[in-house]
N, C-alpha and C positions, 0 to 999 in steps of 0.2 A: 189537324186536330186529332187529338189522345184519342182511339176506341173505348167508350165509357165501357163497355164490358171488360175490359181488360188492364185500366187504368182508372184510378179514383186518385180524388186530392182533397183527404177529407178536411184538409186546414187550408183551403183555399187558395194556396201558396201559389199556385198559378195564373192568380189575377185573370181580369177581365179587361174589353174597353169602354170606356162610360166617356161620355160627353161630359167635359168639366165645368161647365155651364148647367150640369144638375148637381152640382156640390156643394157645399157648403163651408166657410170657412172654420175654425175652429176659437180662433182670436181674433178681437180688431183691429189688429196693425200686423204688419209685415217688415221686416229687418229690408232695407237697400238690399239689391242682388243685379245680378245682369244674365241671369238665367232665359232672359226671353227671346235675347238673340242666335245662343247657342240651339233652342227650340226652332227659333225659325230657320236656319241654316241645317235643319235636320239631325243635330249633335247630338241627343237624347237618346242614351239607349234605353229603353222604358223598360224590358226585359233585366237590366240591371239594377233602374231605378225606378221599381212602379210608384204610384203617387197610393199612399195609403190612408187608408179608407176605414172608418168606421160607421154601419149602421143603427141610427139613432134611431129609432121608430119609423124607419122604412127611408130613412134622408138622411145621405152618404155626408160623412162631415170629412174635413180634412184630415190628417193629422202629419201631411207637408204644404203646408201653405205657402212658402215661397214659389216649391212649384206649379201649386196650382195657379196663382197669383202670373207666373212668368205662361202657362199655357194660355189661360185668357188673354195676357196682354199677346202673345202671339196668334190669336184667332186661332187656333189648332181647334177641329172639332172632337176629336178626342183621343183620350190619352189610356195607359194600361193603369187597371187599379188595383191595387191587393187589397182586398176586404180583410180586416183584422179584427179578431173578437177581441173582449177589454183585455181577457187576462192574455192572449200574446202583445195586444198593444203595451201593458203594463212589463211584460216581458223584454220585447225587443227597447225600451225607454232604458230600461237596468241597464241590460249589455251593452247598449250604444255608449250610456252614463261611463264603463267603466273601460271605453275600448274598442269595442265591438262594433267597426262602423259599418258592416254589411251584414249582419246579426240577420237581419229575414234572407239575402240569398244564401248565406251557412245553413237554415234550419230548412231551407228548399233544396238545396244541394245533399244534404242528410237525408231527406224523402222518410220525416218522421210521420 
């Protein structure tokens, strides 16, 4: 773990672990995927691909629901999350929209 005196991450870009069983989803359906077996066989690098998170009045919602979807179905108790306030969420949507498919580890690798 960072020495908080000497290391800050004022955009949270270093996630946390939360139990995905206190999340919430963000939409009612979920596209087919086979992400749950890759999770159970350990393939998941979460440090690559945290599952991201917004705080809605204190209750984490999604905003990867297939993964969150494939962690539950693999009983995982829990996963890494990137807390994302609206305007990076609104952010990383653009760049992903135009290209940009690892946009939150770019802006973590940046150490803006």
């Amino acid at each position: 773990m960072p020495n908080p005196i000497s290391w800050i991450d004022p955009l949270g870009l270093a996630g946390e672990w939360v139990n995905p069983n206190n999340i919430n989803f963000s939409q009612r359906t979920i596209s087919p995927h086979d992400y749950a077996d890759v999770m159970r066989n350990g393939g998941c690098d979460w440090d690559m691909s945290p599952l991201r998170v917004i705080d809605i009045d204190g209750q984490l919602v999604s905003y990867d629901n297939s993964l969150l979807d494939a962690a539950l179905e693999a009983g995982l108790d829990k996963v890494k999350s990137l807390g994302l306030t609206l305007i990076l969420l609104i952010l990383t949507h653009l760049l992903e929209k135009h290209g940009h498919k690892n946009c939150v580890r770019d802006l973590e690798s940046e150490k803006i």
